[in-house]
N, C-alpha and C positions, 0 to 999 in steps of 0.2 A: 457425461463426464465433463468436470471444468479443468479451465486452465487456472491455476491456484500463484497470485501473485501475493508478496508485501512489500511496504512500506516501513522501515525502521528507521527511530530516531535514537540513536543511542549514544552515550558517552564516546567526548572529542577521542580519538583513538581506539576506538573500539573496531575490531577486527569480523573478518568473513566469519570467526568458529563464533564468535560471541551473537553477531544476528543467528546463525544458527542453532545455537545452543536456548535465546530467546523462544524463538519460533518451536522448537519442541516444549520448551516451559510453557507456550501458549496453547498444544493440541494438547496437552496434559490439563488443560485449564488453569494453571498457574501465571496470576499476572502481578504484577510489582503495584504496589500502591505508595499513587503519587500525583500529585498534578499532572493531568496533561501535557504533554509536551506541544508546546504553540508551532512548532513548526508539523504535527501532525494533525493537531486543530485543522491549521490553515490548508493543509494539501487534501482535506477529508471534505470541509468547505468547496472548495477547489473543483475536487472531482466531481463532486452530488452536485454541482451548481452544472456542471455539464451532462451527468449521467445521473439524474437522480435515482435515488435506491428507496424515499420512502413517500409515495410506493413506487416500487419501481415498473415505469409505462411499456407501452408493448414497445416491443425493439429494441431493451433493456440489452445492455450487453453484460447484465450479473449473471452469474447463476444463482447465486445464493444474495437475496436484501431480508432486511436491511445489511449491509455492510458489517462486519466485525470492526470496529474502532477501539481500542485500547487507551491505554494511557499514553505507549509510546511506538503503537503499532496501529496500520490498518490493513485489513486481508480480504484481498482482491477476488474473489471467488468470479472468472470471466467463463461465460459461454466459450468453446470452441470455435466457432462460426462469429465471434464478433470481430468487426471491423478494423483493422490494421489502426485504424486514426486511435481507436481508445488506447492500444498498446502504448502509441507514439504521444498520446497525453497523460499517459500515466508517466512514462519514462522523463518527459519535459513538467509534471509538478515536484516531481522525486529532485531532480536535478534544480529546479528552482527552490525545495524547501531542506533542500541537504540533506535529502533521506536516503538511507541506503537502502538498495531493490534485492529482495529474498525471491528465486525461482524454487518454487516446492517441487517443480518436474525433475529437478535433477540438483536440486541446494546449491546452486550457482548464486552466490553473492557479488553485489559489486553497486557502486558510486554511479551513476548517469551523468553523463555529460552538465554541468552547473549550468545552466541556463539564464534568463530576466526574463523578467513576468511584464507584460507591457502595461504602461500605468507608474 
């Protein structure tokens, strides 16, 4: 079994029921068509450049690659057993690219901590 995270970039003011209400339009396969959203571009960049998923190498901490990336979503499918440090990097690019964090374990929405990216 994984630990099942997202990444959502959504319209300024968009609420915990709207990333959730997203994330089910997403397991139904329903996605918005649009341009990517550049701040999920970049945190999807981001992660694969630390955790790559294509392909993804032994001691991968996905459960599922490549990655789900959307338009204005990306869904974290983590091993159980992975590492505390990816949690804490997923939470600090979220917080760097102003993405709101979707827990599928319990639909716990919420903003992380805004962070700088060094550089």
């Amino acid at each position: 079994m994984s630990f099942d995270l997202s990444v959502w970039a959504l319209a300024d003011g968009a609420t915990p029921e709207d990333v959730r209400a997203a994330a089910l339009r997403c397991r139904q396969g329903q996605h918005v068509e649009r341009h990517p959203d550049p701040r999920v571009v970049a945190f999807y960049r981001a992660i694969t450049r630390s955790y790559p998923d294509r392909p993804a190498g032994q001691g991968t901490p996905w459960a599922v690659a490549p990655l789900h990336a959307a338009n204005d979503h990306v869904e974290l499918n983590l091993h159980p057993t992975c590492e505390d440090q990816v949690l804490l990097d997923i939470e600090r690019l979220a917080g760097a690219y102003d993405l709101m964090l979707f827990d599928a374990q319990d639909g716990s929405v919420y903003y992380p901590p805004p962070t700088r990216l060094p550089g």
